[in-house]
C-alpha positions in Angstrom: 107.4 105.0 85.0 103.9 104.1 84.6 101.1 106.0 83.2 98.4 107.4 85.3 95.9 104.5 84.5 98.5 102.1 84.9 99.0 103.3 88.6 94.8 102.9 88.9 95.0 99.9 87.6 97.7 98.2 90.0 95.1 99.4 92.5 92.7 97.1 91.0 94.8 94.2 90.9 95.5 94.9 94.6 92.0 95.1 95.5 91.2 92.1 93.4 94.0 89.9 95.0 92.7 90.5 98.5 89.8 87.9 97.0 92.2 85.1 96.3 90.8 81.7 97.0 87.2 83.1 97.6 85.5 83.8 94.3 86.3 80.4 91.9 84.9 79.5 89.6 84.5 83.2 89.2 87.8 85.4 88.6 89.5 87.8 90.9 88.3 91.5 90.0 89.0 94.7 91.5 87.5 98.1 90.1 88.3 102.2 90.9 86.4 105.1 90.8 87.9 108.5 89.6 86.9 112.1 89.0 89.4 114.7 88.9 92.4 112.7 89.9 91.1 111.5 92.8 89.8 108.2 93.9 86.0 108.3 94.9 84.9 105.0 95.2 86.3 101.1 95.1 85.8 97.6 95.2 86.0 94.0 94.5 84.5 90.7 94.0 84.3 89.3 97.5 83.2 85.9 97.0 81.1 84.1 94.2 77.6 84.7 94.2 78.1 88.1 95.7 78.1 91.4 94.0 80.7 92.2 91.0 83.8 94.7 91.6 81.9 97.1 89.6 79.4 97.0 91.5 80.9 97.2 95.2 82.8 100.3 93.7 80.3 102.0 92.7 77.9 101.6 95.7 80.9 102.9 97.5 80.7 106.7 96.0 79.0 108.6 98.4 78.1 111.7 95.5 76.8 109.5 92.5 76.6 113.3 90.7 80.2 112.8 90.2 79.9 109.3 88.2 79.3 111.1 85.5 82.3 112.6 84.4 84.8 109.8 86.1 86.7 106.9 85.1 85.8 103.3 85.9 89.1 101.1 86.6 88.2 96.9 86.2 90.8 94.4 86.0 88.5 92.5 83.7 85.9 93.1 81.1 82.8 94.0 82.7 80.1 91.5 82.3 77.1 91.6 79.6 75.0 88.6 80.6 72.8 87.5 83.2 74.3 85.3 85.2 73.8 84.9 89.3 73.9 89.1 89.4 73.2 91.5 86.3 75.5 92.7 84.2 77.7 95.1 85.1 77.7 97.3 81.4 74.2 97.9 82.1 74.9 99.5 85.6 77.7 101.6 84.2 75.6 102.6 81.0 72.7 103.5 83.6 75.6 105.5 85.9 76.3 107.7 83.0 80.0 106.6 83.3 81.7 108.2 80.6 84.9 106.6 80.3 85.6 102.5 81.3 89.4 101.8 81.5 89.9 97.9 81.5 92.8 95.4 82.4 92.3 92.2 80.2 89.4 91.2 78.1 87.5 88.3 79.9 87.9 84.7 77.7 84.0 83.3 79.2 82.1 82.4 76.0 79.0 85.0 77.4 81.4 87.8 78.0 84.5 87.6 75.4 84.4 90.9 74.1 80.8 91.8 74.3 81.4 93.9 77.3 83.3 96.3 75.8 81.8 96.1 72.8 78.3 97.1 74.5 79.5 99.8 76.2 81.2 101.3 73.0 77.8 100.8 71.3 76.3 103.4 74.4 78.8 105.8 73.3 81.3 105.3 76.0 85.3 105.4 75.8 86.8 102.6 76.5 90.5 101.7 76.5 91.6 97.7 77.0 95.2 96.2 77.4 95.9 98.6 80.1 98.7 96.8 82.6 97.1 93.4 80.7 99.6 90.6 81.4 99.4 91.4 85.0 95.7 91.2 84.8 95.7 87.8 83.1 98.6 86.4 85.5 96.4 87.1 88.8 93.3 85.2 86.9 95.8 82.5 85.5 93.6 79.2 86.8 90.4 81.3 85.1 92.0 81.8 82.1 93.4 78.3 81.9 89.9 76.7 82.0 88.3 78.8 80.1 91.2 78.6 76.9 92.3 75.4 77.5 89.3 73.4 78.3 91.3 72.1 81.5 92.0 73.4 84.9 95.5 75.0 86.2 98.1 72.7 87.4 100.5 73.3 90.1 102.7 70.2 90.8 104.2 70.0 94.5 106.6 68.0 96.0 109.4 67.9 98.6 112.7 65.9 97.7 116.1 65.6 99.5 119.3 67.1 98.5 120.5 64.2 96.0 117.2 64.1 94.8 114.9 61.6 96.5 111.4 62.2 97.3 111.2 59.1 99.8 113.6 56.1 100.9 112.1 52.8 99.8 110.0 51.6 103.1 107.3 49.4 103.5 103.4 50.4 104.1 103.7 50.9 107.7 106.0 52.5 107.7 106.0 56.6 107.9 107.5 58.6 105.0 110.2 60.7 105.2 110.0 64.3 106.8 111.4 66.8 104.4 109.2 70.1 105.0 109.2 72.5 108.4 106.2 74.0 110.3 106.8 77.0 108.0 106.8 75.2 104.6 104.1 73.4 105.7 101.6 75.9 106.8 102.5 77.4 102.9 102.0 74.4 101.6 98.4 74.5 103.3 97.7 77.7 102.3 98.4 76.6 98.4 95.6 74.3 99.2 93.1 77.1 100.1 93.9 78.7 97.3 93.2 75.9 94.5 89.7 73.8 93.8 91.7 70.4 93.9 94.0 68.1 95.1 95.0 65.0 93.6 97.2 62.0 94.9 97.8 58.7 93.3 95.8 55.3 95.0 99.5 54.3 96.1 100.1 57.5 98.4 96.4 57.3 99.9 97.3 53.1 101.0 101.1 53.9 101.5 100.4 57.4 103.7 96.6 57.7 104.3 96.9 61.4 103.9 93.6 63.9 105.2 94.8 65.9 102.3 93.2 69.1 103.7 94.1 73.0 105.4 95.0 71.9 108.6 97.5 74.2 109.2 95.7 78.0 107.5 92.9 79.1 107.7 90.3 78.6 104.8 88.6 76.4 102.7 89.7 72.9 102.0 90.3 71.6 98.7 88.4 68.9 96.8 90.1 65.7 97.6 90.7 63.4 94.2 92.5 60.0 93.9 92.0 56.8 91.2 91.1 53.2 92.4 90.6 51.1 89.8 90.6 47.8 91.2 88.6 49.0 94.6 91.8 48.7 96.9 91.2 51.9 98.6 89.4 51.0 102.0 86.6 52.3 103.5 88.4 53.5 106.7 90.6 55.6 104.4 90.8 59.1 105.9 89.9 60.4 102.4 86.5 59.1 102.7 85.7 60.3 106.4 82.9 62.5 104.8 84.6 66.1 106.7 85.5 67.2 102.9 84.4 66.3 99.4 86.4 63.5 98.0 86.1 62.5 94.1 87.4 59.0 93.4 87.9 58.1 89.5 87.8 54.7 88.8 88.3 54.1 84.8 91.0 50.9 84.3 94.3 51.5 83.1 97.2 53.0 84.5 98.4 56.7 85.5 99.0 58.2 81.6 97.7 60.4 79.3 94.3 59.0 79.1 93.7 58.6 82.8 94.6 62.6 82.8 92.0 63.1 80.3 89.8 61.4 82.1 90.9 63.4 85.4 90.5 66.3 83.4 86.4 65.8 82.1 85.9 64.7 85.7 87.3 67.8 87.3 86.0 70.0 84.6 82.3 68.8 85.4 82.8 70.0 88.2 83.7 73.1 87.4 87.2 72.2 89.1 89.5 75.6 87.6 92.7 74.5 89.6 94.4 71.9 90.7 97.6 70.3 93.2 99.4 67.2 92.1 101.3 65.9 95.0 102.0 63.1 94.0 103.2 60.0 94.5 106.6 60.4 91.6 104.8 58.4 88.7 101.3 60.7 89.2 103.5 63.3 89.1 105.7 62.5 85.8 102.6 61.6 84.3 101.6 65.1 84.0 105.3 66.3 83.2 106.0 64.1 80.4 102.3 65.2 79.2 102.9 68.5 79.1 100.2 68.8 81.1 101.1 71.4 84.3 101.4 75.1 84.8 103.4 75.5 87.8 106.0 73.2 89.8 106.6 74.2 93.5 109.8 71.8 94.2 111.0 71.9 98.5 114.2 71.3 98.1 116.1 70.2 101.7 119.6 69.4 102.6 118.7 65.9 104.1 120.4 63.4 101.7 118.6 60.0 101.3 121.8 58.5 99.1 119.1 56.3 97.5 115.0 55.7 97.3 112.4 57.1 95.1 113.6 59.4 93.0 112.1 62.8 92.8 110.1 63.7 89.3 112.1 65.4 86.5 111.5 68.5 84.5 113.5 68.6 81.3 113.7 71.5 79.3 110.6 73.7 80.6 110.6 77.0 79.3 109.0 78.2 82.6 110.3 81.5 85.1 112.0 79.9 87.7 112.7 81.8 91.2 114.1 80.1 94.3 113.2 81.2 98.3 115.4 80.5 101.0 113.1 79.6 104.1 115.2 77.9 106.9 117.5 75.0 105.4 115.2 74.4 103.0 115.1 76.0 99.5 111.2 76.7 97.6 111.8 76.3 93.9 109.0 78.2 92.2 108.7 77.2 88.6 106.0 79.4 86.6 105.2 79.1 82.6 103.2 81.9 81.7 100.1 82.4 80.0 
């Protein structure tokens, strides 16, 4: 059973969730207010640029007389720098907050400890690690770029039953229809949720895909592909101008230096997650790199008997966890943090 600020702290991480693909390149943070067992105030970090969890929750207490013998809940570290709002430590030092309970340390360079380290200086308790790997899982692409110098990867693709992704076919010809209006509009949502999408320069001249949220509501993602030898053409829908496109055009072919060059590109850009969808040699590039975070795999019971073969995970030490939706089967493969 958990522990009393285990149960305020699952609040948080529900608050903070209700954020999700709104606030990158900041993380997801929710924070509670409580005095005498009882919640008096709460909030999150709506979108980047805006005000801080902290913040939100405690311009939401209507008797500020009470802050000074409650609780602050926050899913992350509260902030000691100056960035594009103040620091949250000084507005719960100057709210006479007595006691700061906090999910998971935040791994930014200008935070990274010296939140709670200020507030312990100010004579305020403060207890960390509460409910932590939760915490770090919901801010998994923050944490990724900030300790790994790269963003999060999630590789996607659809493949039939015997394990094709596409029968051979020429140009002009349309690709084979594995997912369903429902798998679709998740597969679009994914996309509001992450910075980036990447395809290889054969999918954009083989499929000419839009590569954006048609089918959810929200933002789209950054559209990224290579083309090293110009063969992309201008009429390509990725260069309509509706969404940001980033084309990488270093020589050489899809491997572990291309990634790396991906990888400085995207991170320039302050890029903190990212799709791969392919086509199958894009996407065992990053496999056989080691170089991916999560693999969402539609599996459907359309058998192709031959074609391209799907990509192939071997030996991932990842969480895997299927979904039945319709005849089709979601393979949801997780490594964690």
């Amino acid at each position: 059973m958990k522990n009393i600020d285990e149960l305020y702290m699952q609040r948080c991480l529900q608050l903070a969730g209700m954020a999700e693909g709104h606030t990158s390149p900041n993380p997801m943070v929710g924070a509670v207010v409580v005095c005498d067992g009882r919640i008096i105030g709460e909030g999150y970090h709506r979108r980047c640029g805006e005000p801080h969890a902290e913040v939100n929750a405690i311009a939401s207490v209507r008797d500020k007389s009470l802050l000074s013998r409650s609780t602050i809940y926050v899913s992350l570290e509260p902030c000691s720098h100056y960035g594009k709002t103040p620091p949250c430590c000084d507005l719960i030092i100057a709210s006479n907050i007595g006691r700061v309970v906090v999910g998971c340390l935040d791994p930014f360079p200008e935070v990274s400890g010296r939140g709670v380290r200020r507030l312990r200086e100010h004579g305020i308790e403060v207890v960390t690690g509460v409910l932590e790997q939760e915490c770090m899982w919901l801010n998994r692409k923050f944490m990724t770029f900030h300790r790994l110098h790269r963003p999060y990867v999630t590789l996607k693709w659809a493949q039939s039953r015997d394990g094709y992704i596409d029968r051979e076919r020429e140009v002009h010809e349309k690709a084979t229809l594995f997912s369903t209006p429902t798998t679709r509009a998740w597969s679009h949502r994914l996309r509001t949720t992450n910075d980036a999408i990447v395809v290889g320069t054969n999918t954009v001249l083989t499929d000419n895909p839009s590569l954006t949220a048609r089918y959810w509501s929200g933002k789209n993602p950054l559209r990224v592909t290579f083309d090293r030898h110009g063969r992309i053409p201008t009429y390509a829908t990725i260069l309509d101008g509706t969404t940001p496109t980033l084309i990488i055009k270093e020589s050489g072919n899809e491997n572990t230096c291309s990634l790396n060059t991906l990888f400085e590109q995207l991170c320039k850009h302050n890029i903190h997650s990212l799709i791969v969808e392919g086509g199958r040699e894009l996407l065992q590039s990053f496999i056989d790199s080691n170089l991916w975070d999560e693999a969402r795999i539609e599996i459907t019971p359309i058998e192709l008997n031959s074609g391209v073969e799907a990509p192939h995970i071997n030996g991932a030490q990842a969480q895997c966890n299927n979904h039945n939706c319709g005849h089709n089967t979601l393979i949801l493969l997780n490594r964690r943090l």
